[in-house]
SENU-533124 format. One record per residue (C-alpha): residue in three letters; x, y, z. Coordinates in steps of 0.2 Angstrom, whole numbers, plus 5000, padded with zeros to 4 digits. Layout:
REM SENU-533124
AlaXYZ...
REM end
This chain:
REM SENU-533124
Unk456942685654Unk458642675665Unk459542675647Unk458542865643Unk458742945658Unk460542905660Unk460442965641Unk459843145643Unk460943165660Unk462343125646Unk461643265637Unk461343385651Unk463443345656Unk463843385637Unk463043555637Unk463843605654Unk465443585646Unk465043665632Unk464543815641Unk466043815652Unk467243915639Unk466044055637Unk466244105655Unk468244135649Unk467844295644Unk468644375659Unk470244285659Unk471944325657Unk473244215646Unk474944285649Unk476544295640Unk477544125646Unk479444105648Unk480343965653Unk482243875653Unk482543695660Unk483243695677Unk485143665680Unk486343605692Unk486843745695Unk485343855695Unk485143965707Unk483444125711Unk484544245710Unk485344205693Unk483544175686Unk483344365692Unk484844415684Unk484744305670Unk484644405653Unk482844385642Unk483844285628Unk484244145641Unk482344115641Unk481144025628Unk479444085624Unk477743995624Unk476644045611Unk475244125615Unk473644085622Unk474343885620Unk474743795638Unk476243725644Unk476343545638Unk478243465640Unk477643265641Unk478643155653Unk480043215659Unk481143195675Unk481843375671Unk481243525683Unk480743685675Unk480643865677Unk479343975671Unk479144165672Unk477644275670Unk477544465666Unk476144535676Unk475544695671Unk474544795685Unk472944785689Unk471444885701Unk470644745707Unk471244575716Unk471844425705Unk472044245707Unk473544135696Unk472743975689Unk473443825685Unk472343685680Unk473143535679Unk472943445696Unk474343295694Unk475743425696Unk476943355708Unk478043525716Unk477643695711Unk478643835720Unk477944025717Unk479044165719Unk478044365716Unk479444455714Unk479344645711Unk480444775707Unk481944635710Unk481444585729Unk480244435732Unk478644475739Unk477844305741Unk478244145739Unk477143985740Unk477543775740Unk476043695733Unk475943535725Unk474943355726Unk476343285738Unk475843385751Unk474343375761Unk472843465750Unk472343575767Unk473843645764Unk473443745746Unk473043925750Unk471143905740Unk470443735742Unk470243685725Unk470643515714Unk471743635703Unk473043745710Unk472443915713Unk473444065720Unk472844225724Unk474144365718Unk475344445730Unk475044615723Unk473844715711Unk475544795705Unk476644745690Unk477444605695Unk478344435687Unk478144265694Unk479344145694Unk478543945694Unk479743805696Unk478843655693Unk479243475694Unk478443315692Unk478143125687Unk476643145679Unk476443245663Unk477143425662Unk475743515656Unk474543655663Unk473543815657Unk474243935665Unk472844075669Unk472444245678Unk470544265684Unk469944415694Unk469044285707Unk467144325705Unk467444285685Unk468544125691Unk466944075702Unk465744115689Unk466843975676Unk467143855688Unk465243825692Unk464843755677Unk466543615678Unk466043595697Unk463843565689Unk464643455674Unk466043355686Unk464443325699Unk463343285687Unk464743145680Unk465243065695Unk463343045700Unk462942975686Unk464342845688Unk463742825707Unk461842785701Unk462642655689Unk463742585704Unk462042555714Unk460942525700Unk461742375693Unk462542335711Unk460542305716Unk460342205699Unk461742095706Unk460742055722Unk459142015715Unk459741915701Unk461441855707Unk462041875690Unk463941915691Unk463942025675Unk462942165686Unk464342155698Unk465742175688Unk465042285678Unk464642415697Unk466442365699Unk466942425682Unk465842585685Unk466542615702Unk468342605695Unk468242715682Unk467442845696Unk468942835704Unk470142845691Unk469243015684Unk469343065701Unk471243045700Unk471443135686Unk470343265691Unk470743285708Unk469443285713Unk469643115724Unk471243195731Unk470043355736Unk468643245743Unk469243055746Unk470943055752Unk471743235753Unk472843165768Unk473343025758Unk474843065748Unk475642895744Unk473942835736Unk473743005726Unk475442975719Unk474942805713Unk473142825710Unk473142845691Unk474242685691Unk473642565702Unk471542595700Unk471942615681Unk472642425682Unk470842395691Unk470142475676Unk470542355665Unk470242195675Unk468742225677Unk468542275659Unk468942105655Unk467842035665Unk466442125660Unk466642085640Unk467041905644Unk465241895655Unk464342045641Unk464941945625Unk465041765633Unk466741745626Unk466941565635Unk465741505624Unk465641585610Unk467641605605Unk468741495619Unk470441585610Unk469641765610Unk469441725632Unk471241655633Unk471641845628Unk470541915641Unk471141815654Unk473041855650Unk472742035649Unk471841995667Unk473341935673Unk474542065666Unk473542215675Unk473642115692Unk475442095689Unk475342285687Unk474242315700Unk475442235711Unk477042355704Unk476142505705Unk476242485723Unk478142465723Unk478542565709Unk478942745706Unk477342835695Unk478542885681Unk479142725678Unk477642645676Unk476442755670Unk477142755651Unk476842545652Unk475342585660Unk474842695647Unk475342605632Unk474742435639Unk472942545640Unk472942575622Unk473342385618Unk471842335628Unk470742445621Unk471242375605Unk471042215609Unk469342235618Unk468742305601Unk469442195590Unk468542075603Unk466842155601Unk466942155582Unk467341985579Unk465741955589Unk464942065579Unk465441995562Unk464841825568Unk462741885571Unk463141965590Unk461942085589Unk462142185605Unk464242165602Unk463842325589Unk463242425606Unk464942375614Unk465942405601Unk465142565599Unk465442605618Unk467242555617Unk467542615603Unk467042805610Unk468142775625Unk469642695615Unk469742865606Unk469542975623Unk470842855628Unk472042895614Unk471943095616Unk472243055634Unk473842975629Unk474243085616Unk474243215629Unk475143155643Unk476243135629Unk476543325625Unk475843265610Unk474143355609Unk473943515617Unk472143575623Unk471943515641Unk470343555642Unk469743465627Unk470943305633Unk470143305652Unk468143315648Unk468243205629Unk468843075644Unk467543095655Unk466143105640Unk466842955633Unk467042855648Unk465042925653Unk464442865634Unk465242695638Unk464442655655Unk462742695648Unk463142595632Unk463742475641Unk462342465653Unk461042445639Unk461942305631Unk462142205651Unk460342245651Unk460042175632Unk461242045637Unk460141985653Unk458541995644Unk459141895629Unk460041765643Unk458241755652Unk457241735637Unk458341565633Unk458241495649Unk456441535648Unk456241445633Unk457541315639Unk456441295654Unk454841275642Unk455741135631Unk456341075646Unk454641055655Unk453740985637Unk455140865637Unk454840835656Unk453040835653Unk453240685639Unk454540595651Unk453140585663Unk451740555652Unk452940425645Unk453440365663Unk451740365670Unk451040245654Unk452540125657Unk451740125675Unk450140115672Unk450639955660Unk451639865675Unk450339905686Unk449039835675Unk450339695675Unk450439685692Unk448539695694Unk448339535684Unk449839455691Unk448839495708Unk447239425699Unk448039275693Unk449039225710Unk447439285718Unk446539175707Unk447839035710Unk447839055729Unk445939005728Unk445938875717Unk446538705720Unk448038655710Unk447538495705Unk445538505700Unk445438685697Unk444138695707Unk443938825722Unk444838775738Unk444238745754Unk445138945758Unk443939025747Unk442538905752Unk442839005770Unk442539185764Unk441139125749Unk440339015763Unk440139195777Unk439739315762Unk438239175757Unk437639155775Unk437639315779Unk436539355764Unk435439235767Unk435039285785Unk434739475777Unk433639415765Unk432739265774Unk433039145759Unk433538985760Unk435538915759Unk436038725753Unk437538665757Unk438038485751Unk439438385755Unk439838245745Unk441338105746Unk442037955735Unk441537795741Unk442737675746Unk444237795739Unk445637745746Unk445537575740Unk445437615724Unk447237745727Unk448037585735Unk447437455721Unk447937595706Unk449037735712Unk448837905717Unk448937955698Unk447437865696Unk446537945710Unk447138105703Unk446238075686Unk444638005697Unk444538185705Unk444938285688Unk443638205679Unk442438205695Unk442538415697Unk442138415679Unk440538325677Unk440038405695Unk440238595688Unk439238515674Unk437838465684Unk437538645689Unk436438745679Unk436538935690Unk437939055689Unk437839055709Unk437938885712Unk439838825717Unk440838685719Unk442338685730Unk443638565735Unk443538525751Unk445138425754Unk445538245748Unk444038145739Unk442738295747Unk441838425737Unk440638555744Unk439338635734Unk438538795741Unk436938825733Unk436139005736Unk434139015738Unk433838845736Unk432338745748Unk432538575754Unk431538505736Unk432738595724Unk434338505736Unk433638345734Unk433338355715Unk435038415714Unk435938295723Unk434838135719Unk435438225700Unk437238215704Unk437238045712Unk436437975696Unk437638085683Unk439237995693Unk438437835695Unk438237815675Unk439837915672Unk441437795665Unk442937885671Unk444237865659Unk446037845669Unk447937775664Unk447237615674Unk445537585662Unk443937635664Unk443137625681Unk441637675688Unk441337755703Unk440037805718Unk439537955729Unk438837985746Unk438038155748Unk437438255767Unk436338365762Unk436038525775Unk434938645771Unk434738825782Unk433138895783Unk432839075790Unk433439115808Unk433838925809Unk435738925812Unk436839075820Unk438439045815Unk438838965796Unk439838805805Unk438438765810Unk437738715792Unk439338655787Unk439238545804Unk437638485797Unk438038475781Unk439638335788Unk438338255799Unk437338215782Unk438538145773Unk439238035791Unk437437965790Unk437437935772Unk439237845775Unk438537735788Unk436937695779Unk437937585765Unk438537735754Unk438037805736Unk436237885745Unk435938065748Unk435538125766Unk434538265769Unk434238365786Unk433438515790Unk433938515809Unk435138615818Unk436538455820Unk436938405838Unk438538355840Unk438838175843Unk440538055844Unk441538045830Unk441437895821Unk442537845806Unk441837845787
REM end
């Protein structure tokens, strides 16, 4: 929508200046004569000076010299008139122009205008130089005129209210041109802030250069910007042209991403960067005419070159370096004409000033629409970019998070397994006396809930140690192996357990089972070992238990010690009543005096 409106405001500056020539109606184009000024030249010799020392301009056609140091003199032949009239001359660079109304032989005004004096100083405030006329009679004026910009100016005569009537549509279509460019400046300035993309910058500092620049050549900056400041109007065409082109640079290099799509094609853009800050810096030290032909023809160069630049892009698939082409190429030919004419090369002043400012308006919009294609297309990559990025994310962390699942299934068994191992005894197998803690509470504390009974049963190796001393730990070791497998054998429920209690002891907790059912069981187990021939390294041996049986009836104990206190009282008794017998009580144990087994 920015890239339309800009669009018809385009339009709308065209037709001013189309119209602008059909309010000439009312004007004069007098006869022009002139003769290069001498050393020797003097007023009064230009007064007496025959009609043959003088050359003629053709006319209708405006004075257009070039560059040149050489002063010249110009004389006009006034006819008389009833109404006022003012003299026009609309070129606003002109350095020194002295005015002398001379009638019948005798000066009757004289005037000193010029853009090396102050502006407040010009009789009519205007960004040309206009000068009302000393007399409505026949008169001639003399105009010595010198400068180090181009020597070129129509020369005109208006009556003023015609002169008002032409100058509104130049003042409509200028107004309409610079706030075009100043929307642009803010526009894409604003752009810049809310995406900090360096391209909108450059390209408001691009836009805010060429502004100036027109407004040098217009005068219209030394009207309105700096009419007291006659040092930078004498350089302004030089130095913020310089500006111009840097920042020309920069905005292809960041438009046609010349860093990455052609590394030799960017060398080129930052020598030409370089080579207009060079110039910038001697456009400060140096005269204007010196520098403005280099200035002028380096212009042309860079032109060229940002074109060559946009086509190459273009022939390779590009597609918005058509639009930039396009747009350079409309300014490269304003460019051209400009030249041409500050040359003395091409004559129509008017045709050279606003193809300028048309071309240069035509380029910022262009321009603007393919920053704008440029930042859509850049933002549609990165958004794809940033959808590969976040699918391949996404599979790196689906990926990540199955490898950690894995390890932590991993470590979960590992956990198991050390788990598993920290309750087990190392040599039988069977549970330790650590787990027997935990099981032994969980089991009480159930059985209190639910009122049923609990067995524990403790049981010991008779005369064990002998039997260690006479054939060796190793031996004793394959005694207790063998023993924890025929006692888990023994046991026909999934809740009933056999732990190792420490040494030649083993306890077996046997949930919901009466007094009845602990005797079976133990008087069962004492037989199964009894018969049993335990195979060692030593030979076969046989071997014999003693079993305490304690079994907890409901409210009976308080605290689980308790029954494992009884449970060791049991097997004390069994002990001392000759081993290899079971003992069973169903009383809360009273602690009595140790005694050894």
């Amino acid at each position: 929508m920015t890239a339309i409106r800009t669009l018809w405001a385009l339009l709308g500056l065209v037709c001013l200046i189309g119209l602008a020539p059909a309010a000439k109606a009312a004007v004069e184009e007098p006869q022009i004569y002139y003769q290069p000024e001498t050393a020797t030249t003097s007023f009064a010799q230009l007064l007496a000076s025959a009609s043959s020392s003088w050359e003629q301009i053709p006319q209708g056609e405006a004075v257009s010299f070039g560059y040149t140091p050489q002063a010249y003199w110009f004389k006009v032949e006034v006819a008389a008139s009833r109404s006022d009239r003012i003299l026009y001359l609309g070129y606003p660079l002109l350095d020194s122009v002295d005015i002398y109304f001379v009638q019948n032989g005798a000066i009757i005004d004289q005037l000193l205008v010029g853009d090396n004096l102050p502006f407040a100083q010009r009789p009519i405030l205007n960004k040309n130089f206009v000068i009302p006329m000393a007399s409505r009679a026949e008169q001639t004026i003399y105009l010595r005129v010198r400068t180090e910009s181009s020597l070129r100016f129509p020369l005109e005569i208006w009556q003023p209210a015609e002169f008002m009537q032409a100058q509104q549509y130049q003042v409509a279509a200028t107004g309409l041109y610079f706030g075009l460019l100043l929307c642009m400046v803010v526009y894409n300035f604003f752009n810049y802030l809310v995406t900090r993309e360096f391209s909108f910058l450059n390209y408001s500092a691009y836009t805010l250069s060429i502004g100036l620049l027109m407004a040098g050549l217009d005068g219209t900056g030394y009207q309105y910007l700096w009419p007291n400041w006659i040092w930078l109007q004498d350089r302004i065409v030089t130095m913020i042209g310089s500006v111009v082109f840097i920042f020309a640079s920069l905005v292809t290099a960041g438009v046609l991403q010349t860093a990455q799509r052609s590394p030799r094609l960017h060398r080129g853009l930052q020598l030409f960067i370089g080579i207009y800050s060079v110039t910038f810096v001697l456009s400060i030290f140096l005269p204007y005419a010196t520098l403005i032909p280099y200035v002028l023809g380096l212009a042309v160069t860079s032109c060229i070159y940002l074109l060559a630049t946009g086509i190459s892009l273009w022939t390779r698939g590009l597609t918005y370096a058509r639009i930039y082409t396009l747009a350079l190429g409309s300014l490269l030919f304003a460019i051209t004409i400009n030249a041409l004419g500050y040359l003395g090369l091409f004559e129509s002043v008017f045709v050279q000033r606003y193809a300028i400012m048309a071309a240069s308006a035509l380029e910022v919009l262009l321009l603007s629409w393919v920053l704008a294609l440029r930042f859509n297309e850049s933002r549609v990559e990165q958004l794809a970019l940033k959808e590969k990025l976040n699918t391949q994310l996404e599979s790196m962390v689906a990926q990540r998070t199955e490898e950690l699942e894995q390890v932590m299934g991993r470590l979960q068994l590992a956990n198991k397994e050390l788990e598993q191992k920290s309750n087990e005894d190392g040599l039988t197998g069977l549970y330790n006396r650590r787990f027997l803690n935990q099981e032994f509470k969980r089991e009480f504390g159930r059985a209190k809930r639910t009122g049923r009974d609990l067995t524990l049963m403790m049981l010991d190796i008779d005369h064990f140690k002998p039997l260690n001393d006479s054939f060796g730990h190793l031996c004793g070791d394959q005694v207790l192996v063998e023993l924890a497998r025929l006692l888990v054998s023994q046991l026909q429920r999934a809740t009933d357990t056999v732990y190792r209690y420490g040494g030649e002891e083993f306890v077996i907790l046997l949930p919901d089972t009466d007094e009845h059912g602990a005797r079976e069981i133990a008087v069962k187990i004492g037989q199964a070992v009894r018969d049993h021939v335990f195979k060692t390294d030593q030979g076969e041996m046989k071997i014999t238990i003693s079993i305490g049986v304690a079994i907890a009836k409901p409210d009976m104990y308080k605290e689980p010690t308790q029954l494992l206190a009884a449970a060791d009282d049991a097997l004390y008794r069994a002990k001392n009543s000759g081993r290899d017998i079971v003992k069973v009580t169903t009383q809360i144990h009273e602690p009595e005096q140790a005694n050894s087994r």
